[in-house]
C-alpha positions as CSV (number, residue, x, y, z in Angstrom):
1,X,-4.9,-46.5,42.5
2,X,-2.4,-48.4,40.5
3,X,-5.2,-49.3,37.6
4,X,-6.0,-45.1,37.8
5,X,-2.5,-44.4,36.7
6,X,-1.6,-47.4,34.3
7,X,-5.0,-45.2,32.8
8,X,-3.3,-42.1,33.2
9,X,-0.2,-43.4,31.2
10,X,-1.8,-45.3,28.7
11,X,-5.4,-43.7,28.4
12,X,-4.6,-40.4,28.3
13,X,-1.4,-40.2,26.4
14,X,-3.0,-41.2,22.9
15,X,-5.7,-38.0,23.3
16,X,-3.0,-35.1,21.9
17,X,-6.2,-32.9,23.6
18,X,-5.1,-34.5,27.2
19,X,-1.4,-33.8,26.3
20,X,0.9,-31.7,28.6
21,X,2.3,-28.5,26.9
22,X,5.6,-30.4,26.8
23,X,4.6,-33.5,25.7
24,X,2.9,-31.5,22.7
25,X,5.7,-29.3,22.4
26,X,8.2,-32.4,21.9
27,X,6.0,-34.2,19.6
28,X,5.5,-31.3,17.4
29,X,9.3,-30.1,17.2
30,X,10.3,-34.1,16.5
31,X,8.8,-33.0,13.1
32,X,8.2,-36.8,12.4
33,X,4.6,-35.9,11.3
34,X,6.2,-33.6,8.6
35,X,7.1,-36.9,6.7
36,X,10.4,-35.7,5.4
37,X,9.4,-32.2,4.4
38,X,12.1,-29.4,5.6
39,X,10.5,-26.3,5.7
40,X,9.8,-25.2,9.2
41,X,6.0,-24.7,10.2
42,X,5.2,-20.6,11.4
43,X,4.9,-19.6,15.0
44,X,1.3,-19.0,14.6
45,X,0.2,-22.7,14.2
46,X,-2.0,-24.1,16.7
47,X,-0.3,-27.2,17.9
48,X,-3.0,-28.5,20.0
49,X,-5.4,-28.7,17.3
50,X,-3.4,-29.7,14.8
51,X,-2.0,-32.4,17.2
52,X,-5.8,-33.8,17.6
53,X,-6.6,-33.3,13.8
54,X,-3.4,-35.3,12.8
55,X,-4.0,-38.2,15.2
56,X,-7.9,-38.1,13.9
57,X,-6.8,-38.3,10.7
58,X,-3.3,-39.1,10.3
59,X,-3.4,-41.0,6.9
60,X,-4.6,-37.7,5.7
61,X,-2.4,-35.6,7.1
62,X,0.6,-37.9,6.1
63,X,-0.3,-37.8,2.5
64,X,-0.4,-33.9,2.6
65,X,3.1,-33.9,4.0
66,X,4.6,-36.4,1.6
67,X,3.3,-34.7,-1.1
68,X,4.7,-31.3,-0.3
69,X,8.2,-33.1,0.6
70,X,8.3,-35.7,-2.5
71,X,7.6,-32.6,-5.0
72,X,9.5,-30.0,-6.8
73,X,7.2,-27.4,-5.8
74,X,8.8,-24.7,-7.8
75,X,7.9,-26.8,-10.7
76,X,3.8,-27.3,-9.9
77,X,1.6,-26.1,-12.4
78,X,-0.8,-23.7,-11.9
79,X,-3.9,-25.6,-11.2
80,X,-5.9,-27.7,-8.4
81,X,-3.7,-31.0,-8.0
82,X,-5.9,-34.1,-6.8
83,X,-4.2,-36.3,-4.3
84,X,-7.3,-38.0,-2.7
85,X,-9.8,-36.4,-4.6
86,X,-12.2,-33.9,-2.5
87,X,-10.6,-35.7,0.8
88,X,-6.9,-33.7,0.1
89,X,-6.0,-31.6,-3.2
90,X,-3.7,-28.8,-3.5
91,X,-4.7,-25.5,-5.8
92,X,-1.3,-23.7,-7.0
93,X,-1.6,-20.2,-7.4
94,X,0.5,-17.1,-9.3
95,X,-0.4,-13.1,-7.6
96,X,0.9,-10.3,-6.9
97,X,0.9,-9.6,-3.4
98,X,-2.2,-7.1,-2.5
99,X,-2.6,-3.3,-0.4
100,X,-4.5,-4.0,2.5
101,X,-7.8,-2.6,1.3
102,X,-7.4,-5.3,-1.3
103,X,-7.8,-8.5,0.6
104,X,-10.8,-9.8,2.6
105,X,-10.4,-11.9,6.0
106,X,-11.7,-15.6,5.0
107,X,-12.2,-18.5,6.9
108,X,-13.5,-22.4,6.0
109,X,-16.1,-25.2,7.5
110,X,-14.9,-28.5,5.9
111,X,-11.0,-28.4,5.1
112,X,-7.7,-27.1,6.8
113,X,-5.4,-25.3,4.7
114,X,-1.6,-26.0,4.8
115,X,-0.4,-22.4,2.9
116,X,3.3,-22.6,1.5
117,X,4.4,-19.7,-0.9
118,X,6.8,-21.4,-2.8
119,X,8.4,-17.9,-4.1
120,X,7.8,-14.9,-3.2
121,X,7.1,-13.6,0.0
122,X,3.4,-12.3,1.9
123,X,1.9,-11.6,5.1
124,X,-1.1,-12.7,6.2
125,X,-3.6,-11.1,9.0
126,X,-4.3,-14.2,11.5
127,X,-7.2,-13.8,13.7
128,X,-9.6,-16.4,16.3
129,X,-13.0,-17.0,14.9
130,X,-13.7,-15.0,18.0
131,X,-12.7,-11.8,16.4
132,X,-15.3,-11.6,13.6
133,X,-16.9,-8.8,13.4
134,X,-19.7,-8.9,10.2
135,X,-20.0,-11.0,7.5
136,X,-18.9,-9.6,4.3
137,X,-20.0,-12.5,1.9
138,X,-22.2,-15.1,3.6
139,X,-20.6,-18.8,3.7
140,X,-20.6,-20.6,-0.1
141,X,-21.1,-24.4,0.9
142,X,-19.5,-25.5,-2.7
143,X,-16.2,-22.9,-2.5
144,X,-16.2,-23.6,1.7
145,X,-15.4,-20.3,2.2
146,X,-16.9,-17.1,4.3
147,X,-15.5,-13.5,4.2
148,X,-16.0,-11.1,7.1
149,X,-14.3,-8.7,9.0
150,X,-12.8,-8.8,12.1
151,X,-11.9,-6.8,15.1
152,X,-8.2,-7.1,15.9
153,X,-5.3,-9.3,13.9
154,X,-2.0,-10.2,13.8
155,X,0.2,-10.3,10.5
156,X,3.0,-13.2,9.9
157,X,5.3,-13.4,6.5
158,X,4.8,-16.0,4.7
159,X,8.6,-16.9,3.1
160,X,9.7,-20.6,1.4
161,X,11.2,-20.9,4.5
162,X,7.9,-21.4,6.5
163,X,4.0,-22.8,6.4
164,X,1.0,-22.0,8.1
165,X,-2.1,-24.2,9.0
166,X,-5.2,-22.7,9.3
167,X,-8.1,-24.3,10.7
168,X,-12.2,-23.5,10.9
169,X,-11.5,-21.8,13.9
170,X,-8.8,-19.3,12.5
171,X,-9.7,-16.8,10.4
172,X,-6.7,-15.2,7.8
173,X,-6.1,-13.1,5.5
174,X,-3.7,-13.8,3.1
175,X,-1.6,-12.9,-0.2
176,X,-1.0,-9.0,1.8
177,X,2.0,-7.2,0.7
178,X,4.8,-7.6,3.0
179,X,7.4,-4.3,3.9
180,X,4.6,-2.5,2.0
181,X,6.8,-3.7,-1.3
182,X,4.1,-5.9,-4.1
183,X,6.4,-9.0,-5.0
184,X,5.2,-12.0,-7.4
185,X,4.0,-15.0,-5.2
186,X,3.9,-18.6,-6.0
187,X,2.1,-20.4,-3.8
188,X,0.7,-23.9,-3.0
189,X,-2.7,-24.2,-0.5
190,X,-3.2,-28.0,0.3
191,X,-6.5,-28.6,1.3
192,X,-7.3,-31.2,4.3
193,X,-10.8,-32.4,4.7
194,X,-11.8,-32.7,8.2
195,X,-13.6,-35.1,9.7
């Protein structure tokens, strides 16, 4: 009995997928994993998985973060930035926001995305994998990318005053015009190779 909950306490505690929803909740909101970066992550982000992605890979993760927080971002070039070569790059981008015939639901295999628009402001359409309907473009291996449809989504607006992480099992849509109003977006997508 004793052994079975000095496991509990020490076993279980270091799998973020065994967590309570308030021991997850206060490790997320501590923000420590955010390495010094201030902008606030978006409602929609799944803390459990990120939780057990971070932990998997935490160097990773850690150099994403500090690389958002140590940079001017409004200064990034537009370009793919290496950090860790095809383990963790950024790609800076410059649109205009698009009507929502214009933009195609997308989702990856191999990386996370951590999506910041720098300036600007966007929605995006959020959606489970769960809620594809048909493939529009069949999955590219080299780009790690898929387009389909899907059967229901929610929209969030991406400001510079929030990020979203999307995962393999979330497909989004974004660079959508937000307040149906097309605005100039800067944005910076790091890309997080999972494991």
């Amino acid at each position: 009995m004793v052994l079975g909950g000095i496991l509990g306490i020490f076993g279980c505690s270091s799998d973020p997928s065994r967590w309570s929803e308030a021991k997850l909740d206060q490790w997320f909101q501590k923000g420590e994993w955010l390495n010094g970066w201030t902008v606030k992550p978006d409602a929609s982000v799944n803390k459990r998985e990120f939780a057990v992605s971070y932990f998997k890979n935490k160097e990773r993760w850690d150099k994403a973060f500090k690389f958002l927080s140590l940079h001017d971002l409004t200064k990034l070039e537009v370009k793919r930035i290496d950090i860790d070569g095809n383990n963790l790059y950024a790609t800076v981008t410059e649109y205009l926001s698009k009507n929502e015939g214009e933009g195609k639901f997308e989702v990856h295999r191999k990386y996370a995305d951590i999506q910041y628009v720098i300036s600007g402001l966007e929605q995006i359409g959020i959606a489970p994998l769960s809620a594809k309907k048909e493939t529009v473009t069949p999955y590219d291996e080299t780009k790690d990318i898929e387009f389909m449809t899907v059967a229901d989504s929610a929209y969030h607006k991406a400001t510079p005053g929030n990020f979203f992480i999307f995962f393999p099992s979330e497909i989004h849509k974004p660079g959508m015009k937000a307040d149906s109003i097309q605005t100039q977006v800067k944005k910076v997508v790091v890309k997080v190779k999972l494991d």
